[in-house]
N, C-alpha and C positions, 0 to 999 in steps of 0.2 A: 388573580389566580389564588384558590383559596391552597392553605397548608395542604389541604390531603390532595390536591395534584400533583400530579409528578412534573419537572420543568419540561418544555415544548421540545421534542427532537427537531433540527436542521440541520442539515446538508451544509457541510463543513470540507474545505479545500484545504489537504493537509500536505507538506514537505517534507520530509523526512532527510535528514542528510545521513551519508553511510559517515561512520570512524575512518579517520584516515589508515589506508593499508587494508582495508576489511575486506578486499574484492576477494583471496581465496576464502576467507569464511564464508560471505557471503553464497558461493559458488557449493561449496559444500554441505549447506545446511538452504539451501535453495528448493530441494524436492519437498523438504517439510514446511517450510515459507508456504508455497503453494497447494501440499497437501491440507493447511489450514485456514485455504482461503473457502471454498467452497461452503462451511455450515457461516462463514461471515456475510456470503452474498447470499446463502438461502436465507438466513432471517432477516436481511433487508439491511445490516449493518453496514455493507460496503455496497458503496454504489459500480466503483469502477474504483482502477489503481494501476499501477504501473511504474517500471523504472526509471526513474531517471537519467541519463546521461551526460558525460562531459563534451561529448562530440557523436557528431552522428556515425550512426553505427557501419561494419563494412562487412555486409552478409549479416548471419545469424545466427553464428557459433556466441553465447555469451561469455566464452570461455576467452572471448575478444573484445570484449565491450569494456568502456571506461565508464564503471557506475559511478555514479553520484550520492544516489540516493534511491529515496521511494517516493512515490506520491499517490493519495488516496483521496477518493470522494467517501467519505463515512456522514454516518446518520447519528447526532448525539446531541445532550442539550447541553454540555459544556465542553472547555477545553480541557479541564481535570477527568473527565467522562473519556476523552480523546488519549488521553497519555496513558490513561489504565490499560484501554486496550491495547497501544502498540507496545506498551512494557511486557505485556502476554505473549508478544509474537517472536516466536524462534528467531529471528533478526536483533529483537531490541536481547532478548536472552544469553544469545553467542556475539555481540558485540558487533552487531555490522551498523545497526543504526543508532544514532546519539540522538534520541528521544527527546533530552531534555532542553535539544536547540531546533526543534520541530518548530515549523510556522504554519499557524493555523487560521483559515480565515472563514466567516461565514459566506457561504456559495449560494447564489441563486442560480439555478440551470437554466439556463435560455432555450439549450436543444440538447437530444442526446438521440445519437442513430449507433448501430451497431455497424461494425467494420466487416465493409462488403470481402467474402471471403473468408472470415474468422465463423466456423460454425461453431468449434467448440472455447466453451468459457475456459478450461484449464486447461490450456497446452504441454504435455508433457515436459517438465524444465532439463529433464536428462538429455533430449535429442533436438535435434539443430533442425530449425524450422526455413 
């Protein structure tokens, strides 16, 4: 690779754990979480993502959920590339996620199908699906 290239993007499997006790911030700064995801999936930066939890879930009130954390498929050519971004995001900002114990790993995708049922990418996080 000569100097004036930029390093290679890949597809990187990222873990985000929440701060302990984060779940009302989380909760409350959650519409702007996901108002911020949408310009991250149109330019290709996030592939998918989602929350984590401590147990599985009962219904679909999040306002009942034991998070964990987050977890991301993102597009970057480092893990310093990787921490920039989630330092940016209203979660790492109001304290729900501890960034700087994020596990990150290179992902090769075997398959990826979209979730039969789910037509829309940004599900409103205010109302109970």
């Amino acid at each position: 690779m000569s100097s004036t290239e930029a390093p290679k993007k890949v597809e990187w499997l990222v873990v985000i754990p929440d701060f302990p006790g984060a779940h009302e911030k989380r909760l409350e700064v959650r519409p702007q979480h996901f108002g911020g995801l949408k310009p991250a999936v149109d330019s290709g930066l996030y592939k998918m993502g989602g929350a984590v939890l401590n147990k599985p879930p009962q219904g679909s009130d999040p306002t009942k959920f034991s998070f964990a954390g987050s977890t991301i498929v993102i597009s970057a050519a480092s893990r310093e590339e990787i921490k920039e971004v989630l330092r940016n995001d209203i979660y790492a900002k109001e304290g729900v996620w501890d960034v700087e114990n994020a596990q990150m790993w290179p992902f090769l995708c075997a398959f990826r199908f979209p979730v039969p049922g789910q037509d829309e990418k940004f599900p409103d996080p205010n109302t109970k699906q």
